[in-house]
C-alpha positions as a Markdown table, in Angstrom:
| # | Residue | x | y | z |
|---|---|---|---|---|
| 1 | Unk | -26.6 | -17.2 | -2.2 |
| 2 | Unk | -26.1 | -20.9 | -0.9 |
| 3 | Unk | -28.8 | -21.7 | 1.5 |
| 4 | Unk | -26.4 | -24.0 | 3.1 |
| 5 | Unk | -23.8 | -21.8 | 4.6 |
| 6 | Unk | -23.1 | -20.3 | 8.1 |
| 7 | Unk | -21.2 | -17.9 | 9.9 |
| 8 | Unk | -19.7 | -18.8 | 13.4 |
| 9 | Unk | -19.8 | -16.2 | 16.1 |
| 10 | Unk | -17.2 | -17.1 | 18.5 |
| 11 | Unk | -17.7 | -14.6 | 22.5 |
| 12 | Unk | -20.4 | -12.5 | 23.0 |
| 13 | Unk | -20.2 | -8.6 | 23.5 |
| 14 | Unk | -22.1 | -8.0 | 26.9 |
| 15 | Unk | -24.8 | -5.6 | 25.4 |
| 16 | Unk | -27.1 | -7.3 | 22.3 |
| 17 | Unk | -27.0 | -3.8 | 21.0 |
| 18 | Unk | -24.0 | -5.0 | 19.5 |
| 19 | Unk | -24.1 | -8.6 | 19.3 |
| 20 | Unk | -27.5 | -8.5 | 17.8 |
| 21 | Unk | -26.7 | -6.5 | 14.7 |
| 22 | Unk | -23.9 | -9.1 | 13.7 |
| 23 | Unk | -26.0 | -11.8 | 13.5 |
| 24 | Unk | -28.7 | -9.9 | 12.2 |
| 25 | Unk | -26.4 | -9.2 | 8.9 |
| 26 | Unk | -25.0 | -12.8 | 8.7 |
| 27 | Unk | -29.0 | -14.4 | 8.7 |
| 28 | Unk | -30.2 | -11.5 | 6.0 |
| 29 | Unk | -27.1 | -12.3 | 3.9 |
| 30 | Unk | -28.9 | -15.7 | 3.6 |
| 31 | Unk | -26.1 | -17.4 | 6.0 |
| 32 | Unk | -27.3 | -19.7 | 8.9 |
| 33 | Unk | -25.8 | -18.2 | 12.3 |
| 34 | Unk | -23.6 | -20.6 | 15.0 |
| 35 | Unk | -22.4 | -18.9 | 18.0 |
| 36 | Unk | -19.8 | -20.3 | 20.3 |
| 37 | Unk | -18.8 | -18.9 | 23.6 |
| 38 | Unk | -16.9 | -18.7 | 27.1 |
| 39 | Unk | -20.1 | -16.7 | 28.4 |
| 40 | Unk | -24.1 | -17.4 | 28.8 |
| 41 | Unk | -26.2 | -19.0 | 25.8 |
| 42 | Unk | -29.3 | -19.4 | 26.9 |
| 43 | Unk | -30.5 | -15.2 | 26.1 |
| 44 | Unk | -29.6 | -15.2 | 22.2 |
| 45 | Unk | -33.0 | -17.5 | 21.0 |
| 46 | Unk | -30.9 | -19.1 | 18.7 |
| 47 | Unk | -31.8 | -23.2 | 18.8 |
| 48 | Unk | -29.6 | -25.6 | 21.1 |
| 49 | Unk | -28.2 | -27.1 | 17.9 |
| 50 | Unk | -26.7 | -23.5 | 17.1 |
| 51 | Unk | -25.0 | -23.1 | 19.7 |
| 52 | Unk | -22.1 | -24.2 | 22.0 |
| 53 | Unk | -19.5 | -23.3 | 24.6 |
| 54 | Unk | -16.1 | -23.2 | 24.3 |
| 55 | Unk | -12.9 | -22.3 | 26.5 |
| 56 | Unk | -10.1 | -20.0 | 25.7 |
| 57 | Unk | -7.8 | -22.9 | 27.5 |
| 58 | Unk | -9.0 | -25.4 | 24.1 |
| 59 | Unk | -7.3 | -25.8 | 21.1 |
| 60 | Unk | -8.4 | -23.8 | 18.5 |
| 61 | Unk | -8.0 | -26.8 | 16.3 |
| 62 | Unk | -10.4 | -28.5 | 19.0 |
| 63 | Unk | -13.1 | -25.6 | 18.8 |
| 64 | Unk | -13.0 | -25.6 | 14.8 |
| 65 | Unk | -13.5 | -29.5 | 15.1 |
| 66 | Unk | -16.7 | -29.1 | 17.1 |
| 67 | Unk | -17.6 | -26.1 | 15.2 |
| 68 | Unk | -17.3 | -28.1 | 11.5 |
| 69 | Unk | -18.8 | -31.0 | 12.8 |
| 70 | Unk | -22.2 | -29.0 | 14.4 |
| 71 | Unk | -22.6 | -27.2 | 10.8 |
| 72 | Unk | -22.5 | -30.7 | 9.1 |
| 73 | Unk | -24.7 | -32.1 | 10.9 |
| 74 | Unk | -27.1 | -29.4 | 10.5 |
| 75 | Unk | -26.3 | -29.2 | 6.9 |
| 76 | Unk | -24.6 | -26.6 | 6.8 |
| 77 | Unk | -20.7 | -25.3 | 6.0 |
| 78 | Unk | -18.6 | -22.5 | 7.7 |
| 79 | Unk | -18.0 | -19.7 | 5.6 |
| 80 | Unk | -16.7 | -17.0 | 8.0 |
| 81 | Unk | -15.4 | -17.0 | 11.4 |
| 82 | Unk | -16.1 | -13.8 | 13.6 |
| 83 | Unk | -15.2 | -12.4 | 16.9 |
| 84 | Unk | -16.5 | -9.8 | 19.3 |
| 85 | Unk | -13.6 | -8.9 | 21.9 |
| 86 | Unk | -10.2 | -8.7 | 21.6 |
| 87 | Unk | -9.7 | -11.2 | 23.9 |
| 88 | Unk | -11.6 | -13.7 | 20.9 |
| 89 | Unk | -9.0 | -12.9 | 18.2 |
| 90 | Unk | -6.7 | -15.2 | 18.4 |
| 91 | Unk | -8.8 | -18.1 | 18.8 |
| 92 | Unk | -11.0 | -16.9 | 15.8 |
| 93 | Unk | -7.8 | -16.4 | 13.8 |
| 94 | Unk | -6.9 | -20.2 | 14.4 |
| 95 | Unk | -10.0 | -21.3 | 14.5 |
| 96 | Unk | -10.3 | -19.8 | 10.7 |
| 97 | Unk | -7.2 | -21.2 | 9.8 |
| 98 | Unk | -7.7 | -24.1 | 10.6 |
| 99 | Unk | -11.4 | -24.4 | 8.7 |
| 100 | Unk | -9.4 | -22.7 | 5.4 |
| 101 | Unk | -11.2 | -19.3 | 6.0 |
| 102 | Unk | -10.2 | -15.8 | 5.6 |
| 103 | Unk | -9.6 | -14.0 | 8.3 |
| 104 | Unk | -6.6 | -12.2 | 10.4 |
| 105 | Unk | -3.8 | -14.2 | 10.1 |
| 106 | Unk | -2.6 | -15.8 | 13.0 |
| 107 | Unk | 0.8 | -14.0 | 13.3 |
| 108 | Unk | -1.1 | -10.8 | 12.7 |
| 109 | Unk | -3.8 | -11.3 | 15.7 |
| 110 | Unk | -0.6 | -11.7 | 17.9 |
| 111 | Unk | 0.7 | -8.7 | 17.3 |
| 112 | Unk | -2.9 | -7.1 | 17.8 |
| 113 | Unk | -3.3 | -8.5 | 21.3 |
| 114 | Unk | 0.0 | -7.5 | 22.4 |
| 115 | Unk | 0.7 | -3.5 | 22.1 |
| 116 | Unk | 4.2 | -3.9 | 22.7 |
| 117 | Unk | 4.3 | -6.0 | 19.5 |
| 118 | Unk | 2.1 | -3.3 | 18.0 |
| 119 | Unk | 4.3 | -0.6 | 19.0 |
| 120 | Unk | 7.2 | -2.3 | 17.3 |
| 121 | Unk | 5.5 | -2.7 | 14.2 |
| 122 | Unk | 4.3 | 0.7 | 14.2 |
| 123 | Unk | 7.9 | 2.3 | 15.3 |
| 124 | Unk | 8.8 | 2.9 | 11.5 |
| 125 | Unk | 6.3 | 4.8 | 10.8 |
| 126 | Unk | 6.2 | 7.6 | 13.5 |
| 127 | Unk | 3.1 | 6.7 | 14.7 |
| 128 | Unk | 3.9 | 5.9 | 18.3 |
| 129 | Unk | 4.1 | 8.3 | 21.7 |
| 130 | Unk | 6.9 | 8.1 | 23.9 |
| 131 | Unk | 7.2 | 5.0 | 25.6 |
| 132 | Unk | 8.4 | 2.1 | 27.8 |
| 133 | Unk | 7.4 | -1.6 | 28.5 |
| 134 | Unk | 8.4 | -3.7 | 31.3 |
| 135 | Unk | 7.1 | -6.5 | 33.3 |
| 136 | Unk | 8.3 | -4.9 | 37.0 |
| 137 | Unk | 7.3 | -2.2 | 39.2 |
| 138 | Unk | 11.3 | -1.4 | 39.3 |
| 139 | Unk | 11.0 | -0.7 | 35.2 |
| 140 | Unk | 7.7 | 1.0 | 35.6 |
| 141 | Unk | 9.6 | 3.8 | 38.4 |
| 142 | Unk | 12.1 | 4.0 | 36.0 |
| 143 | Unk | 10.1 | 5.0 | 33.0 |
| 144 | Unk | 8.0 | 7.5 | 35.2 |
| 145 | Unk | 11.5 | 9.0 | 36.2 |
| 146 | Unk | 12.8 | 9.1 | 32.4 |
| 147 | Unk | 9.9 | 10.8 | 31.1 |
| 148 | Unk | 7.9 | 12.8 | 34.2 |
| 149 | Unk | 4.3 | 13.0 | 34.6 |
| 150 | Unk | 1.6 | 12.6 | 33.6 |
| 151 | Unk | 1.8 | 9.2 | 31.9 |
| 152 | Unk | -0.4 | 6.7 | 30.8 |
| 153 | Unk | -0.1 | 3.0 | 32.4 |
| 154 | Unk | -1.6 | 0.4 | 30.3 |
| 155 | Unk | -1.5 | -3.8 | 30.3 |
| 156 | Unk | 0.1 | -5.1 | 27.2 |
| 157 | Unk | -2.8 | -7.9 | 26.5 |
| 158 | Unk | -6.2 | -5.9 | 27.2 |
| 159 | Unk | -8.4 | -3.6 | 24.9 |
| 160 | Unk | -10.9 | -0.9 | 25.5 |
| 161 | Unk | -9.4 | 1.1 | 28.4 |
| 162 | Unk | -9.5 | -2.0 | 30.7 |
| 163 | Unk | -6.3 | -1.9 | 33.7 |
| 164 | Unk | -5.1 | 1.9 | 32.1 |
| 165 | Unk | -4.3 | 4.1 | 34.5 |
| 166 | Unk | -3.7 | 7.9 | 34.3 |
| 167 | Unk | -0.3 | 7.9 | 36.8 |
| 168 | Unk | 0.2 | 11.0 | 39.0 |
| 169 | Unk | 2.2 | 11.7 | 41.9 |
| 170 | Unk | 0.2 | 9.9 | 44.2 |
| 171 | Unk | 0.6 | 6.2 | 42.2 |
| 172 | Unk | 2.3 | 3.3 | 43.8 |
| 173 | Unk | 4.0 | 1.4 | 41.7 |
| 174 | Unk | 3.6 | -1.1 | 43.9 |
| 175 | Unk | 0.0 | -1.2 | 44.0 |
| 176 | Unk | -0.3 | -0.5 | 40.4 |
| 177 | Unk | 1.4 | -3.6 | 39.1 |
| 178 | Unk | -1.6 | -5.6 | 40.7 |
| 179 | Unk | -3.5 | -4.7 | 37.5 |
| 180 | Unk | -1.4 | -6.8 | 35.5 |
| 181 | Unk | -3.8 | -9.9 | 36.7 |
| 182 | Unk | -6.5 | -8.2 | 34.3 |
| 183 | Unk | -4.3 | -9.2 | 30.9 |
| 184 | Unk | -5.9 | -11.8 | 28.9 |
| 185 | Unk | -2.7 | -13.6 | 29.0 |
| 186 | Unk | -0.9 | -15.1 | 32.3 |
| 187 | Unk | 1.4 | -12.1 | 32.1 |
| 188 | Unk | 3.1 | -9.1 | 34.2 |
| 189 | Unk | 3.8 | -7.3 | 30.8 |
| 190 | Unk | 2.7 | -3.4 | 30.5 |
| 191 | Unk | 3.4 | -0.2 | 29.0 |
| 192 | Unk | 3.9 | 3.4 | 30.3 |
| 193 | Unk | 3.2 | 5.5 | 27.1 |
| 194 | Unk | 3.2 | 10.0 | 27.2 |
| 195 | Unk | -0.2 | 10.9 | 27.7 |
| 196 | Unk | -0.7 | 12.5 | 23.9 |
| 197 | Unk | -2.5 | 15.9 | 24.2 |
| 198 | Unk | -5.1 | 15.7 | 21.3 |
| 199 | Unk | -8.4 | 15.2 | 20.0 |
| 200 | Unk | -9.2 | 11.3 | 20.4 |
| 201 | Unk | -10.7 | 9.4 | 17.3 |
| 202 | Unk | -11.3 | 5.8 | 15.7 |
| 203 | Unk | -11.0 | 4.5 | 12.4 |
| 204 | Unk | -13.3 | 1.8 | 11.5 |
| 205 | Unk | -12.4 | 0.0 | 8.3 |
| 206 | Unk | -12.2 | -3.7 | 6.9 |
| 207 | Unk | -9.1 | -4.7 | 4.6 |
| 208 | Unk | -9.0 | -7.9 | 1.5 |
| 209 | Unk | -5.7 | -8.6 | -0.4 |
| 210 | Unk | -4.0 | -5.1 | -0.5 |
| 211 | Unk | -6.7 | -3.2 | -0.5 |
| 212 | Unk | -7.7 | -1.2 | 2.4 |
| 213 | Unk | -11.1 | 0.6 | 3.0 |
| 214 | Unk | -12.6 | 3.2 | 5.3 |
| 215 | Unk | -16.0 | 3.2 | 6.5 |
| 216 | Unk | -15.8 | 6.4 | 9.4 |
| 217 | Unk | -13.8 | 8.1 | 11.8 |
| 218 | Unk | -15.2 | 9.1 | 14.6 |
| 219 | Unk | -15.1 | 11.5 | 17.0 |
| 220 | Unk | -14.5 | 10.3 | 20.9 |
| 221 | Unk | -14.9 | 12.0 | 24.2 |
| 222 | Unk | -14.0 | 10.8 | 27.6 |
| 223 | Unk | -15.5 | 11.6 | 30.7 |
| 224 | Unk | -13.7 | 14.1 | 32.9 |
| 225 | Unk | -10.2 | 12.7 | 34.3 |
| 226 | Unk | -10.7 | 9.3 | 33.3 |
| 227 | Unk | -9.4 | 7.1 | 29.9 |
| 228 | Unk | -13.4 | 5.9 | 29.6 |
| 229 | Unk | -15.8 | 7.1 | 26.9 |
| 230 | Unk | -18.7 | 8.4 | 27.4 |
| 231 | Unk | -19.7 | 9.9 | 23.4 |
| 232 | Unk | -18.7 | 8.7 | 20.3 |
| 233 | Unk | -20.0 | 11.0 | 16.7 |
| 234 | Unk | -20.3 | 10.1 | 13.6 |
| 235 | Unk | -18.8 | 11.5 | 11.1 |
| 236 | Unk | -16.2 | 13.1 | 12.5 |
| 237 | Unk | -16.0 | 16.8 | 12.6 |
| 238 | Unk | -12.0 | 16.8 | 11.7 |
| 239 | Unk | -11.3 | 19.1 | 8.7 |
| 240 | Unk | -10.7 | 17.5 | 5.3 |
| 241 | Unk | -7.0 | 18.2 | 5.5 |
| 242 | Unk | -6.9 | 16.0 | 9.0 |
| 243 | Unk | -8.7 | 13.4 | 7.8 |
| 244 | Unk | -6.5 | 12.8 | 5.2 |
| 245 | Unk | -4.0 | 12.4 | 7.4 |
| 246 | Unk | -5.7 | 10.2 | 10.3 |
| 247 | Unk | -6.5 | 7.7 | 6.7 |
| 248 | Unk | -3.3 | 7.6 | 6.0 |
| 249 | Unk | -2.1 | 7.2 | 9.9 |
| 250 | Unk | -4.5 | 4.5 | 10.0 |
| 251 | Unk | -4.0 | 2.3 | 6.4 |
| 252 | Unk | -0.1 | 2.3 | 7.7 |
| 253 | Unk | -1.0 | 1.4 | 10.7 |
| 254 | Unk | -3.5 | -1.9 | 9.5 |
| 255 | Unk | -0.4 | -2.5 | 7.2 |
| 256 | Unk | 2.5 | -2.4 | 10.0 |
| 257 | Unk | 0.7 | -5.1 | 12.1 |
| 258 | Unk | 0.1 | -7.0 | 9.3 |
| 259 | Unk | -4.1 | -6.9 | 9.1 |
| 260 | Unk | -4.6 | -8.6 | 5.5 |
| 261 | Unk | -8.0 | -9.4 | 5.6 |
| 262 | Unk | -11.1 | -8.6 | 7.7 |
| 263 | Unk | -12.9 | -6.2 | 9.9 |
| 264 | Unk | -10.6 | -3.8 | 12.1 |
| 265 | Unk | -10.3 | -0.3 | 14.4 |
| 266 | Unk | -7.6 | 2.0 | 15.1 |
| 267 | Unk | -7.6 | 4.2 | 17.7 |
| 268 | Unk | -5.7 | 7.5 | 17.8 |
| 269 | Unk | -5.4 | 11.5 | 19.0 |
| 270 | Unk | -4.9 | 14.1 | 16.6 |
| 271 | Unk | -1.9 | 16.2 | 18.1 |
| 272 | Unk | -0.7 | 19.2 | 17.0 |
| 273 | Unk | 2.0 | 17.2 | 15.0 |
| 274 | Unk | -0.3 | 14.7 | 13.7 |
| 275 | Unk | -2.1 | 11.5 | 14.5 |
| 276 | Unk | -0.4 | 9.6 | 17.1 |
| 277 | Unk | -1.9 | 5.7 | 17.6 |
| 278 | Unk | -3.3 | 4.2 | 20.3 |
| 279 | Unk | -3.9 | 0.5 | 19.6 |
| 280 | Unk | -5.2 | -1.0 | 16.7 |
| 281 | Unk | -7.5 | -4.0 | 16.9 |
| 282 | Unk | -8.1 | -7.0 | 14.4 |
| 283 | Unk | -11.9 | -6.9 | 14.0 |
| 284 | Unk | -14.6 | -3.6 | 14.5 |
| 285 | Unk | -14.9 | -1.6 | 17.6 |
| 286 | Unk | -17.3 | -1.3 | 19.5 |
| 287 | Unk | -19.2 | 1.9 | 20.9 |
| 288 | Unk | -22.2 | 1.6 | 18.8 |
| 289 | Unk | -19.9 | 3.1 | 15.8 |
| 290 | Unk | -20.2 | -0.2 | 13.2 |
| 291 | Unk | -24.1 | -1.3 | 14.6 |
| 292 | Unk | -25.7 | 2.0 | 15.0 |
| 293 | Unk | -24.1 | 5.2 | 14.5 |
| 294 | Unk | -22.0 | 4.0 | 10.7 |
| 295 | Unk | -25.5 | 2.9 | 9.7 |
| 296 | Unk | -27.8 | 5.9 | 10.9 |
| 297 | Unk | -25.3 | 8.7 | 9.8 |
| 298 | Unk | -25.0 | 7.1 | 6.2 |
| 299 | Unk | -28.9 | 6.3 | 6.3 |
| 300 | Unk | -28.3 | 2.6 | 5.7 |
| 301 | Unk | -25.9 | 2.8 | 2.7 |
| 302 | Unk | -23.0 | 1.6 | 4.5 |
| 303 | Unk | -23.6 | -1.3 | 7.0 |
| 304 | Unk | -20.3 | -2.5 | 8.7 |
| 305 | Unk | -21.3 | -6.1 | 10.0 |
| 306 | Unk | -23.1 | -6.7 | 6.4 |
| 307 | Unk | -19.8 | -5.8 | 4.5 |
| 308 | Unk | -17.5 | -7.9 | 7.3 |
| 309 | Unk | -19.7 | -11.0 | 6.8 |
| 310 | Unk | -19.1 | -10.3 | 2.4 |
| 311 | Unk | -15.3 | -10.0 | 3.1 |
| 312 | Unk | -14.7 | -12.6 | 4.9 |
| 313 | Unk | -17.0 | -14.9 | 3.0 |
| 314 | Unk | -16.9 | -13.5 | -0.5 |
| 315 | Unk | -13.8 | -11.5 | -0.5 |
| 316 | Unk | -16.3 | -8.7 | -1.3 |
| 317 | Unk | -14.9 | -5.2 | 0.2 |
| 318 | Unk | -18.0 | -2.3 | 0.2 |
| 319 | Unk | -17.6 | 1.4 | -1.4 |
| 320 | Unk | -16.9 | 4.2 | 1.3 |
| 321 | Unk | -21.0 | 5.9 | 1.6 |
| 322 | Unk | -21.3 | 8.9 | 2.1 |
| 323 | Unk | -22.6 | 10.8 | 5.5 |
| 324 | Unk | -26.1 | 12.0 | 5.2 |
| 325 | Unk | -26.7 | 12.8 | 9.2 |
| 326 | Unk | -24.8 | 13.3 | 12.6 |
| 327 | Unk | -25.4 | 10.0 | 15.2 |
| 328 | Unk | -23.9 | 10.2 | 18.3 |
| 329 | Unk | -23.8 | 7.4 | 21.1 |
| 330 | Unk | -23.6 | 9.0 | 24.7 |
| 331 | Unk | -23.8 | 6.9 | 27.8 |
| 332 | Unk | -26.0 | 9.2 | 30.7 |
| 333 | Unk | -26.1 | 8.7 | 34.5 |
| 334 | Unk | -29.3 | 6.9 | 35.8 |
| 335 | Unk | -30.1 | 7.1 | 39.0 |
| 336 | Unk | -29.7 | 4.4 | 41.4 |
| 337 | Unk | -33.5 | 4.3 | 42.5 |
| 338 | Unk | -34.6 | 5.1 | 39.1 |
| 339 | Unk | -37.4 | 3.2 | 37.4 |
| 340 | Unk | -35.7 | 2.1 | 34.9 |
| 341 | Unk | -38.1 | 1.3 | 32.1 |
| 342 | Unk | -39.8 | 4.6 | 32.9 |
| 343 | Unk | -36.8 | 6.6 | 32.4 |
| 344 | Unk | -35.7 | 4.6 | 28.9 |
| 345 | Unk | -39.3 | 5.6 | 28.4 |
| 346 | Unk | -38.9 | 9.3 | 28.6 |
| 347 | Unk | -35.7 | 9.0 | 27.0 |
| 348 | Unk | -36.9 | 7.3 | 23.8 |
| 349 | Unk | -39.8 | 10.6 | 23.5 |
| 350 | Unk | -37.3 | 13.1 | 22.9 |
| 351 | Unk | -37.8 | 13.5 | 18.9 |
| 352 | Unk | -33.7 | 12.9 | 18.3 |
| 353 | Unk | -33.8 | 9.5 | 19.9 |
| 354 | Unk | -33.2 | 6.5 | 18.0 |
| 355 | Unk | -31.6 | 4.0 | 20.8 |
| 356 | Unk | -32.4 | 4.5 | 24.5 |
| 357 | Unk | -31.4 | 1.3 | 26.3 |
| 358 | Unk | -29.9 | -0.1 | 29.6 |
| 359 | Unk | -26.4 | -0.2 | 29.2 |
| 360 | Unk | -23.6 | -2.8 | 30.7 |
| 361 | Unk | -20.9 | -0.5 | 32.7 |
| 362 | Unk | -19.0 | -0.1 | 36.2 |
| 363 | Unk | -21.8 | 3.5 | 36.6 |
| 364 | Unk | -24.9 | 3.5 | 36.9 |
| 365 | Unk | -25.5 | 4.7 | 33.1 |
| 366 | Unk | -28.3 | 4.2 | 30.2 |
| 367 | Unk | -27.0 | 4.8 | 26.6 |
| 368 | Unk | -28.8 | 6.9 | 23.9 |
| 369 | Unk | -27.9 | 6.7 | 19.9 |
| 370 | Unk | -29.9 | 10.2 | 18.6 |
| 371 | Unk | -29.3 | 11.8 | 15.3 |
| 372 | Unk | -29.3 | 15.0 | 13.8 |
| 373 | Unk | -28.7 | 17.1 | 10.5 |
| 374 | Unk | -27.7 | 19.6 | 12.1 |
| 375 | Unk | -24.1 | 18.9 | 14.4 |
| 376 | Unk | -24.2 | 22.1 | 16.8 |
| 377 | Unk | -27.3 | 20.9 | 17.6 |
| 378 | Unk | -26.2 | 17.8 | 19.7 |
| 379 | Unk | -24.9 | 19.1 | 22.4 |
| 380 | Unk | -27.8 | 20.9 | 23.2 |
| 381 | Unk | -29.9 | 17.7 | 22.8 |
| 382 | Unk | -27.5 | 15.6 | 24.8 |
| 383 | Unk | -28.0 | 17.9 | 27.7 |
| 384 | Unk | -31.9 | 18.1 | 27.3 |
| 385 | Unk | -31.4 | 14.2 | 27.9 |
| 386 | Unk | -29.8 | 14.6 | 30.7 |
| 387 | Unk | -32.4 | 16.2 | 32.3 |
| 388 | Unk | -34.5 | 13.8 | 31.8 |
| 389 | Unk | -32.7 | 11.1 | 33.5 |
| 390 | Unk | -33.7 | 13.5 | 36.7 |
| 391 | Unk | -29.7 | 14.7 | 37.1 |
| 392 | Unk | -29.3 | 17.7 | 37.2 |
| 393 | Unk | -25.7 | 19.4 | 35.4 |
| 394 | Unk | -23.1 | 19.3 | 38.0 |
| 395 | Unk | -20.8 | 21.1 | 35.7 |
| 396 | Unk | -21.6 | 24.6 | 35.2 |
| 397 | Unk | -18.5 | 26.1 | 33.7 |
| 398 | Unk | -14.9 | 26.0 | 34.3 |
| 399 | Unk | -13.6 | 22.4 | 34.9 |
| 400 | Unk | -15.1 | 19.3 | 33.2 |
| 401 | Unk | -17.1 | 20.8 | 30.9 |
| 402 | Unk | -18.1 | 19.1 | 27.9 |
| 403 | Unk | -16.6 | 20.5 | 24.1 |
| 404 | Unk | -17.5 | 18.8 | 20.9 |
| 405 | Unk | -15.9 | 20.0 | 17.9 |
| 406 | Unk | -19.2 | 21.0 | 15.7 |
| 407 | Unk | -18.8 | 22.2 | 12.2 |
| 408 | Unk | -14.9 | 22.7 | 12.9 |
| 409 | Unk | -15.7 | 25.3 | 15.9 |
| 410 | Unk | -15.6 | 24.0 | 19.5 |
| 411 | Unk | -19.0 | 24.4 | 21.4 |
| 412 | Unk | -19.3 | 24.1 | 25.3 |
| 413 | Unk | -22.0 | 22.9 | 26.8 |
| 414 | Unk | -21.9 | 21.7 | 30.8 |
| 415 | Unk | -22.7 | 17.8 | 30.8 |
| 416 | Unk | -19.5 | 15.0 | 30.7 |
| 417 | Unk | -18.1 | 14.5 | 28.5 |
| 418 | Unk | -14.4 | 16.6 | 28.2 |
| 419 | Unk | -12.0 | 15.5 | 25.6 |
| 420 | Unk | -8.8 | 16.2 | 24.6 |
| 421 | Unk | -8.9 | 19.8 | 22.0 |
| 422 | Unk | -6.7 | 19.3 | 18.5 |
């Protein structure tokens, strides 16, 4: 390996549980780190000289000027441009171009920031729910009278959940188009979309030339009445025959939009006819699944941010590992008045704890990353957590309860999550 090549990091995920392990892979693949963002520096301990901010208003030809120029003079040379965020692809996708990188392509991020674009590219292949797109609240009461209730209302530039709304009879249309300031582009666009009855998942995968590869599915559950995840597992407890099917939903999918090279996730709910998708992004998703839970469930044989660094800078794609343990993420209510480095503290005892940490989020909510070899266990130990945070169960049966799909049979346990059943 070169001793005098670097990887630029362009935004900054809000928790370093997931920053950190990105530039953790790029400096033990022997690559110098930069990072460049529209957010605070000053907390990464990275030298002044490695570092820099940047607007999303710049040219990207602007940003890659400043970014070649920094490297040179610190003898280094770009090999790799990455992105944490959604709202970061495009720029990094330029910003790669214009250094001579791989990466997405340009026209490819595009479509991945805009899920009406992805919903056209996906149309061919029977991938999409029901829906409509408009830029009005007029278009959005027309597609709620077309299709009935309940729907799902969603911005047409945003990722991970942010400005969706479950509509009922009680939305205003009215009100609800004041979301549309939260797209990442000056826009009014959004989509109304069926709200798919399923079992929600994501694929997390990177792609070279034409060849597509698979690191995990994972299982996801949302917290009761809301579009917000609360756990994510690893692997997935899908049966052989539907994971089959949710590869195959998710290469064409990575193909339709045009993904040709780099990291990327696809979200989607197993229905009873199948996987349906939910938005595919150009780089890995986030929920612990590519820094933590890929990792602890293979036992280190399959690292997600090591292998994106190799593709994009070697062309290097990594053989599917296989899973050795269950992980599971799941984000648990702390207290307001809670001390909160003595409840981390008695979260981090509990013998299936690998992660307990403070965790970014509108709730007051810690996250935990625990393993175990045996899946039926976890919901049992998720709840034992729980406890400890000093909450006790508000759900005791009935409504809200939580199910994860354990060795293919559903077991109920009375803590949030509730997803969606296959």
């Amino acid at each position: 390996m070169s001793p005098d090549r670097c990887v630029l990091h362009l935004g900054l995920r809000r928790s370093p549980l997931e920053w950190r392990p990105e530039i953790d892979a790029a400096a033990q693949l022997g690559h110098a780190v930069y990072v460049h963002s529209d957010t605070g520096l000053g907390h990464l301990g990275l030298p002044d000289d490695r570092i820099a901010a940047f607007t999303r208003t710049e040219p990207a030809e602007d940003v890659a000027a400043r970014a070649l120029r920094q490297a040179q003079d610190g003898g280094h040379r770009p090999v790799a441009v990455l992105c944490w965020g959604d709202r970061y692809v495009d720029i990094a996708a330029r910003v790669s171009q214009a250094l001579g990188l791989r990466g997405p392509s340009v026209t490819a991020a595009a479509v991945c920031l805009d899920k009406a674009a992805q919903r056209r590219a996906l149309e061919p292949h029977g991938l999409n729910p029901r829906r409509r797109t408009g830029t009005t609240a007029e278009e959005l009461r027309a597609a709620v009278g077309e299709f009935g209730l309940p729907l799902i209302f969603k911005l047409a530039h945003s990722s991970g959940g942010r400005g969706s709304v479950v509509l009922d009879t009680d939305t205003e249309p009215d009100e609800l188009m004041k979301l549309t300031s939260l797209n990442y582009e000056d826009s009014d666009a959004f989509l109304v979309e069926e709200l798919v009855d399923g079992s929600e998942h994501s694929v997390s995968g990177l792609v070279h030339g034409n060849e597509v590869v698979i690191l995990a599915v994972s299982d996801k559950y949302l917290a009761p009445g809301e579009l917000r995840t609360t756990t994510t597992v690893v692997p997935s407890a899908l049966t052989a025959d539907q994971l089959e099917r949710v590869h195959e939903a998710a290469e064409r999918a990575v193909r339709a939009v045009g993904i040709e090279t780099g990291g990327f996730h696809v979200d989607l709910r197993y229905a009873a006819e199948g996987p349906v998708v939910l938005e595919i992004g150009a780089r890995l998703g986030g929920d612990l699944i590519n820094s933590h839970l890929v990792p602890l469930a293979t036992d280190g044989a399959a690292d997600p941010y090591r292998s994106l660094v190799e593709a994009l800078a070697d062309g290097e794609l990594p053989r599917p590992a296989p899973f050795v343990t269950t992980a599971a993420m799941h984000l648990l209510p702390a207290p307001a008045d809670a001390d909160l480095p003595a409840l981390l503290s008695r979260l981090a005892e509990h013998p299936a704890v690998r992660v307990a940490a403070e965790w970014p989020s509108p709730e007051d909510e810690v996250v935990v990353v625990v393993t175990a070899q045996d899946p039926d266990t976890i919901p049992a130990i998720l709840e034992d957590l729980r406890r400890r945070t000093g909450r006790q169960s508000p759900l005791t049966g009935g409504e809200g309860e939580i199910l994860l799909r354990t060795g293919g049979e559903p077991a109920v346990i009375s803590c949030p999550p509730a997803p969606q059943s296959v």
